[in-house]
Residue, then its C-alpha position, 0 to 999 in steps of 0.5 A: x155116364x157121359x163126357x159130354x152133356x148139353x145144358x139148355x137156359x132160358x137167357x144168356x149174354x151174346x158177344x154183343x152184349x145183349x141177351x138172347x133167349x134159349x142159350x145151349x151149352x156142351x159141357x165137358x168137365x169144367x169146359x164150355x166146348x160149345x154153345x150156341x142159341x135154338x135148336x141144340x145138337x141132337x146127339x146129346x141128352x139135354x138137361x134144362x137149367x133152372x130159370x135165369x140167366x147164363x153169364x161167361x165169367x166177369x173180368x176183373x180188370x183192375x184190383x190191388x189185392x194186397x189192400x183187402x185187410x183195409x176194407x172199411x178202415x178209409x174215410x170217403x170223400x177224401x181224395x187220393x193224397x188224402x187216402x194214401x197218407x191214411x193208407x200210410x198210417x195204417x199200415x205199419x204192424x200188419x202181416x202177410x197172413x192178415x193181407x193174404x186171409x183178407x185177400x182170399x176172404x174177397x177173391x173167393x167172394x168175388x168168384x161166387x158172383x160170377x168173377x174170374x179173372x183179376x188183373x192184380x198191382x201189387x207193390x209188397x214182392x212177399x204177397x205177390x209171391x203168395x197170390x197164386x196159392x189163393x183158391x180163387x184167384x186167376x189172372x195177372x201180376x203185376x209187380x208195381x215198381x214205387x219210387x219216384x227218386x233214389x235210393x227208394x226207386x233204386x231199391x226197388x229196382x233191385x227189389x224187381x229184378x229179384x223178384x222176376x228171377x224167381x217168378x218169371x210170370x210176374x209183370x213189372x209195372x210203374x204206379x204213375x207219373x208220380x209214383x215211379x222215377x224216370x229210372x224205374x221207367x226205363x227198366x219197366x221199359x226194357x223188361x216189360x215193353x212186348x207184354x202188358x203194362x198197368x199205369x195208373x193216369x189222370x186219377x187225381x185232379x191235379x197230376x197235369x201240375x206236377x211238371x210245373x211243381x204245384x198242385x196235391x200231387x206235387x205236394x204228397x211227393x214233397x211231403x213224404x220226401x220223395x220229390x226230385x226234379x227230373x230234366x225229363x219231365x220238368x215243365x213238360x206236358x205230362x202226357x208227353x213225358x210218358x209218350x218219350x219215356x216209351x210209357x205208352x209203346x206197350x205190347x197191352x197198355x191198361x190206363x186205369x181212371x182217366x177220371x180227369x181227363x180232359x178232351x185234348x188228353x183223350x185226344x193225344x191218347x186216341x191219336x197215339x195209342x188207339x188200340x190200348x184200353x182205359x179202365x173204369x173203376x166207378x165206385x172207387x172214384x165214388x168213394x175219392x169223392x171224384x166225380x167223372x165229366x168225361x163219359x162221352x168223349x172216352x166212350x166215343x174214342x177208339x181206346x177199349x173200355x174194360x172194368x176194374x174195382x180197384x182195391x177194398x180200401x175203397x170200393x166195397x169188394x173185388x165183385x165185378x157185376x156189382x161194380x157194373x151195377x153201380x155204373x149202370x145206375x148212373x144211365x150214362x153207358x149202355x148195358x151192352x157196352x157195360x157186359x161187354x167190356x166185362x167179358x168179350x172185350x176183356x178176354x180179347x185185349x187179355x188175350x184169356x183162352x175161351x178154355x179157361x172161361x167158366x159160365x155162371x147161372x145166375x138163377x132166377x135173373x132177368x136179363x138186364x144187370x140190376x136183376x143180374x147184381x140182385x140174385x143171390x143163387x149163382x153156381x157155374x156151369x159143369x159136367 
C-alpha cells in the first residue's frame, strides 16, 4: 500500500475561478499534498476519478447555526423587524438539544455538498460552547454581544467575559449599529481589535434613520424597550459613528449585506476600509423580500466579496453551492468571481491553512455552477 496516491479528473476550479481540463491530485490521507494540471508526476500509480468536476471545499462566510430549528417556520416577504419580532415569538420553550439536532442535521448536509467552512454569529453562550462537538462543523465563532442599552447590554457584557474565560477561541462581535450599545462596542473593540470582527450592516432599508430616531429600526428598538439615546451616535452619520467607535479598525472586518448601501456609503467604506470584505447572502435578502441595486458599484470597489447563507430561518439550508447557484441565476456576477469568493478568496482573507481544505468530486457535472448545484453523487477526495 502506498501513502501517497495521484488521482487524475476530468475538470476542476482554478484559483482564478475558472475551470481547466485534466486536474492531478497527490493525495496522502485526508491531505491534498499537491496538485496540478496535464501531465502527472511519474512516480506514483495513477487512479482516474470518475467524469465530473473537482471543487476545493466551498466557504461558508456567514451563517447563524443557532436558528436552524426555525427552518420553514418564518413568513417570507417580511422584512428583517418583521423577522426578528416572529423570531421572538417562536423562541420561547425551545431547548438546546432541539437547536443543537437541527444544527448538526444542516452542518452535516451542507458538508455533503461540498461545504466545509463556517463562519458561525451566535448570541446563546449554551450552543456556542456546544457547536465544535458537531461532526460537521469547522470554522469560526463568533459570540454576538446583543444589547443596544443597560442592563441587558451590560449582562451581556459580563455574559462575554465569562464566555471567553472558558472558550479562548470564541470571537466576540456586535450585531449591528442597532443591536449593540456604544458600550458593548468598546469592549468588542478592546478584546477583538487584532483578530476578526462580523458586523451585520445596511440590512434594513432604514438603519441610515436611526441616528435621527425615525425609521423601522428606530422603532423595533423602542418597541421592545431597548431604545436609548447615546451622544455618540445621536444625529451622526452612521457610517461615522461605526468609524469613531473604532467598528471598522479591525485586524478582519466581515460587513454582512450591504444590500442597502448606496454609492457614497460604498465609497466611505472603499475609502476607509479597503481591505475588509463584504458578505453576500443572496437568498437570505430574497426570502426578506429585499431586493439588491447596488450589484455594481460593490463589485467595482476594492472590498473582497465572500459568500454567506445566513441561517435557515431564512434561507433553505447552510449549503454554499446552492447559495451560488441562486446568484448566478440572476446574471448579475461572473461565474468566476462567484467560485472564487467561495474558495480562494475566502481561504486567503480567513486566513484557512491549504492542509485543512478538503477537494469535493462532484460526479458526473460539468464545468459551470448550475450542473455543479444539480449533482447529487459527491464525495471528497482520500487516499
Amino acid at each position: 500500500m502506498h501513502l501517497f496516491e495521484v488521482y487524475r479528473g476530468q475538470w476542476a476550479l482554478t484559483p482564478d475561478g475558472d475551470f481547466k481540463p485534466d486536474p492531478w491530485y497527490i493525495v496522502a490521507g485526508t491531505e491534498i499534498v499537491d496538485s496540478g494540471f496535464g501531465r502527472p508526476p511519474q512516480e506514483f500509480t495513477v487512479r482516474q476519478l470518475p467524469e465530473g468536476v473537482v471543487l476545493p471545499g466551498l466557504v461558508n462566510s456567514h451563517t447563524h447555526c443557532e436558528l436552524s430549528w426555525l427552518k420553514g417556520r418564518l413568513t417570507p416577504h417580511r422584512g428583517l423587524m418583521g423577522m426578528a419580532r416572529e423570531i421572538a415569538a417562536l423562541r420561547e420553550g425551545v431547548t438546546l438539544q432541539e437547536m443543537t439536532r437541527a444544527a448538526n442535521d444542516l452542518l452535516e448536509a451542507a458538508y455533503q455538498r461540498g461545504t466545509f467552512f463556517f463562519n458561525d454569529i451566535c448570541n446563546d453562550p449554551q450552543f456556542i460552547a456546544a457547536l465544535p462537538s458537531a461532526p460537521s462543523f469547522f470554522g469560526n465563532r463568533f459570540f454576538e454581544i446583543l444589547g443596544f442599552s443597560p442592563p441587558k447590554d451590560k449582562q451581556r457584557i459580563a455574559q462575554a467575559k465569562q464566555l471567553l474565560e472558558n472558550d479562548p477561541n470564541v470571537l466576540p462581535t456586535i450585531h449591528s449599529a442597532y443591536g449593540s450599545s456604544p458600550e458593548v462596542m468598546r469592549f468588542v473593540r478592546e478584546k477583538a481589535r487584532f483578530t476578526t470582527m462580523s458586523l451585520h450592516l445596511l440590512e434594513a432599508p432604514d438603519e441610515m434613520s436611526l441616528p435621527q430616531e425615525t425609521g423601522e429600526v428606530y422603532q423595533f428598538l423602542c418597541d421592545i424597550g431597548q431604545y436609548r439615546r447615546y451622544s455618540e451616535l445621536y444625529h451622526v452619520n452612521l457610517l461615522e459613528y461605526l468609524f469613531n467607535m473604532g467598528m471598522l479598525s479591525f485586524k478582519k472586518l466581515l460587513m454582512v449585506h450591504l444590500l442597502h448601501a448606496r454609492d457614497s456609503e460604498i465609497d466611505f467604506l472603499s475609502e476607509h476600509v479597503p481591505h475588509n470584505a463584504w458578505v453576500l447572502c443572496q437568498r437570505s435578502n430574497e426570502f426578506l423580500g429585499y431586493t439588491r441595486q447596488n450589484w455594481q458599484a460593490l463589485l467595482l470597489s476594492p472590498m473582497r466579496m465572500l459568500i454567506g447563507t445566513d441561517s435557515a430561518a431564512t434561507a433553505p439550508d447552510l449549503s454554499v453551492i446552492d447559495e451560488l447557484a441562486a446568484i448566478a441565476r440572476l446574471g448579475v456576477v461572473p461565474e468566476s468571481t462567484l467560485l472564487k469568493a467561495a474558495t480562494w478568496s475566502a481561504y486567503e482573507y480567513l486566513e484557512i491553512r491549504s492542509s485543512r481544505i478538503p477537494y469535493f468530486l462532484f460526479k458526473g457535472a460539468e464545468p459551470n455552477i448550475a450542473s455543479l448545484a444539480a449533482a447529487r453523487e459527491i464525495e471528497v477526495l482520500r487516499g
